[in-house]
Backbone as a ProteinNet text record, in pm:
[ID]
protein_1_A
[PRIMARY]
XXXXXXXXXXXXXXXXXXXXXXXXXXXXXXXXXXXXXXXXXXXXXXXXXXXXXXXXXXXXXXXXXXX
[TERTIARY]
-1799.3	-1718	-1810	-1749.5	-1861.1	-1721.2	-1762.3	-1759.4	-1779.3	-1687.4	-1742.2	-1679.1	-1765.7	-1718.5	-1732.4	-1567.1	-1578.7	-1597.6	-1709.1	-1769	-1754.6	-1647	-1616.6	-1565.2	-1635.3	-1631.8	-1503.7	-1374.2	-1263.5	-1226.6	-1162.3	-1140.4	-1004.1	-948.5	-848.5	-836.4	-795.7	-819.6	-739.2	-619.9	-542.1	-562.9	-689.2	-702.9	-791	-795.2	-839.6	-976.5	-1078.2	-1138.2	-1111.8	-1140.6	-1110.5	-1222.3	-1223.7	-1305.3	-1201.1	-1278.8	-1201.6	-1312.9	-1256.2	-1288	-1249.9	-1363.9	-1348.4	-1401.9	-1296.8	-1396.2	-1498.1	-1524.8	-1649.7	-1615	-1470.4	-1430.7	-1440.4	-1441.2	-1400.6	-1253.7	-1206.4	-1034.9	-1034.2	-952.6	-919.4	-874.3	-908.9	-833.4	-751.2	-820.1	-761.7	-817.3	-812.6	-872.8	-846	-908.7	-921	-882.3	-801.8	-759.8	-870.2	-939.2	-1061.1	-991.7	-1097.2	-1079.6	-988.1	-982.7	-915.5	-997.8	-978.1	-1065.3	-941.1	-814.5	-783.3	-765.4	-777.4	-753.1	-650.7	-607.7	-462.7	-486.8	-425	-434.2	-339.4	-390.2	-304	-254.4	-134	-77.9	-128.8	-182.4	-274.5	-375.5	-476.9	-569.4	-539.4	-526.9	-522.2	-650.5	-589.5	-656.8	-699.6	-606.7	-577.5	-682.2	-761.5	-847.2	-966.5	-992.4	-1096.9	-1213.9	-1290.2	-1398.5	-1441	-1401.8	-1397.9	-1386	-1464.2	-1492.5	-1478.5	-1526.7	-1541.3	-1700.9	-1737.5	-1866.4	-1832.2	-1921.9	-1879.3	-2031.8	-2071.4	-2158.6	-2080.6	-2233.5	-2159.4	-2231	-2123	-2130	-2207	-2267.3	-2374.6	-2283.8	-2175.7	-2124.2	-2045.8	-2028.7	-1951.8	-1809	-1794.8	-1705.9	-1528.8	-1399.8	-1314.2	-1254.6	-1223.5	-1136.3	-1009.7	-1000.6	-918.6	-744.5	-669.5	-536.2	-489
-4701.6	-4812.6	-4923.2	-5059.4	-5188.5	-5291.3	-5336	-5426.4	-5578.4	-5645.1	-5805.5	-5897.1	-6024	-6114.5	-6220.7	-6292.9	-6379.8	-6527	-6598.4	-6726.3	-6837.1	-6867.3	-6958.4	-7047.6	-7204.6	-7311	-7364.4	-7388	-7427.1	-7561.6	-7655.2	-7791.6	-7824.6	-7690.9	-7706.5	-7679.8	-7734.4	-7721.5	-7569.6	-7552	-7418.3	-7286.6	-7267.6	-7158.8	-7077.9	-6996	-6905.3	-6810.9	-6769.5	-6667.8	-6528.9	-6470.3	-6316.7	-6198.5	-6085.1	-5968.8	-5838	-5797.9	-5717.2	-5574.3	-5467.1	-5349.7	-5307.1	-5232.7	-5229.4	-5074	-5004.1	-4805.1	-4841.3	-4760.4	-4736.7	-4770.5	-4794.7	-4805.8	-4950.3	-5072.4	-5245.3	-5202.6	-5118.9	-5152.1	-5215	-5321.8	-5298.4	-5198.1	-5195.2	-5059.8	-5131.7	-5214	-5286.9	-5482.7	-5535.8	-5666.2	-5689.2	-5793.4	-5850	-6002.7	-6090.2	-6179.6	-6238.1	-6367.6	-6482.1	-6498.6	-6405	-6522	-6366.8	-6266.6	-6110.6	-5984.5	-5875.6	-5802.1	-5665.2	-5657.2	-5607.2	-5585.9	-5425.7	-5418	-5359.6	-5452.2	-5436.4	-5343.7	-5199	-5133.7	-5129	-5110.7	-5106.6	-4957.2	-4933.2	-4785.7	-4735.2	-4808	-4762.9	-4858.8	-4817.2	-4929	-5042.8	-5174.2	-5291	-5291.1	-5263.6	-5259.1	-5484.3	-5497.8	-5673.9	-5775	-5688.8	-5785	-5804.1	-5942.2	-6011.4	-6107.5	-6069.3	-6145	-6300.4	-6291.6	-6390.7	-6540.5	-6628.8	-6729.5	-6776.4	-6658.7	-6667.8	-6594.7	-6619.1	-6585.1	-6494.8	-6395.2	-6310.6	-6264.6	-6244.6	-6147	-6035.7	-5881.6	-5785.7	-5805.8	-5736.8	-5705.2	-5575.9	-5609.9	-5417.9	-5394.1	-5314	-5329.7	-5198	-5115.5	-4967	-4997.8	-4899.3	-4899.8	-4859.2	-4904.4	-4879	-4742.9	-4684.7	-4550.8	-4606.2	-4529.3	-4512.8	-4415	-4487.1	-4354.9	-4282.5
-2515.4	-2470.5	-2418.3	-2413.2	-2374	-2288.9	-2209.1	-2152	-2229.3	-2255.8	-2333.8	-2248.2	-2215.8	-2139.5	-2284.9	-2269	-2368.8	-2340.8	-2388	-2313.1	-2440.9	-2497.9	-2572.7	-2558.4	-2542.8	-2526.6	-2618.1	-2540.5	-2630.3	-2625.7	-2714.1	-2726.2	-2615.6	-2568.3	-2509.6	-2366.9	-2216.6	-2114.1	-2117.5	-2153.2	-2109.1	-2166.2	-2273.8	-2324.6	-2283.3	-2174.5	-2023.6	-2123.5	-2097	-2132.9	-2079.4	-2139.9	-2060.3	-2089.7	-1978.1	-1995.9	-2065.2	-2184.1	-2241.6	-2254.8	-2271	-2293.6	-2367.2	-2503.8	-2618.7	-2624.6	-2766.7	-2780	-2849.8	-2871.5	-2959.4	-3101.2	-3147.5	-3314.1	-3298.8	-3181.6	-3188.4	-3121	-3125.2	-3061.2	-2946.9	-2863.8	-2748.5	-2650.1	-2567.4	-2465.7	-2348.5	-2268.3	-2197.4	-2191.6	-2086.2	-2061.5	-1925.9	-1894.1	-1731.5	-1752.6	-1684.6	-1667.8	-1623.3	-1669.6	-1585.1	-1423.2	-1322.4	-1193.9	-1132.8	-1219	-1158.3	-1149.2	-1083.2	-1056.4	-1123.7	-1166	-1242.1	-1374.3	-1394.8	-1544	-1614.1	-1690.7	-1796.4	-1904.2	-1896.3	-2021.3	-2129	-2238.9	-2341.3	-2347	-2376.7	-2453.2	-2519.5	-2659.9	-2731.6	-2730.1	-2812.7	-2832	-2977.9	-2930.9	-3027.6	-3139.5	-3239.1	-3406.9	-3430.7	-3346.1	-3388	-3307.6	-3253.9	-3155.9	-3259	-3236.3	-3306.5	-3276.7	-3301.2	-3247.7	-3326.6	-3440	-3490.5	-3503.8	-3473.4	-3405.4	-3258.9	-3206.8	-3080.9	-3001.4	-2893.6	-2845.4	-2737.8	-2728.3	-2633.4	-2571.4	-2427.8	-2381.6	-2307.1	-2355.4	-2300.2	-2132.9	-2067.6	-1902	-1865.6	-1808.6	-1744.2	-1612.9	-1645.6	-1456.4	-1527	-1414.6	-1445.2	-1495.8	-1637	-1689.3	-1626	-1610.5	-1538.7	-1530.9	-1479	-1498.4	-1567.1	-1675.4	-1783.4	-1704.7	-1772.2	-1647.4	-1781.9
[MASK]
+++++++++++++++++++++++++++++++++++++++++++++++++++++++++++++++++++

C-alpha cells in the first residue's frame, strides 16, 4: 500500500487536491480531504481511480489502520 499526495496545479480555483491511499493492484482504498486529518474508506476498493493527467507525490508517514 502507498500513500499519494496529489499536487496538481488546476486552471480552476474550486478543484481541492486530495491524499489518497492506494493497494498494491492502483485501486483506491480510501482518501483524505486537503486541510483533514481523516480518512474516508471505501467498501471496496475503486477500480476507477486514475492518475491520468494529474501529478502526484508519494507521502513517507505511517500507513492508516484499515477497519
Amino acid at each position: 500500500m502507498k500513500i499519494l499526495r496529489e499536487v496538481t496545479s488546476w486552471d480552476m480555483d474550486f478543484q481541492p487536491n486530495h491524499d489518497y491511499l492506494l493497494n498494491d493492484n492502483g485501486h483506491m482504498v480510501a482518501y483524505r480531504k486537503m486541510g483533514t486529518s481523516e480518512w474516508l474508506f471505501r467498501k471496496t476498493p475503486s477500480k476507477l481511480f486514475s492518475k491520468a493527467r494529474r501529478q502526484f507525490i508519494q507521502l513517507k508517514e505511517p500507513l492508516p489502520i484499515i477497519p
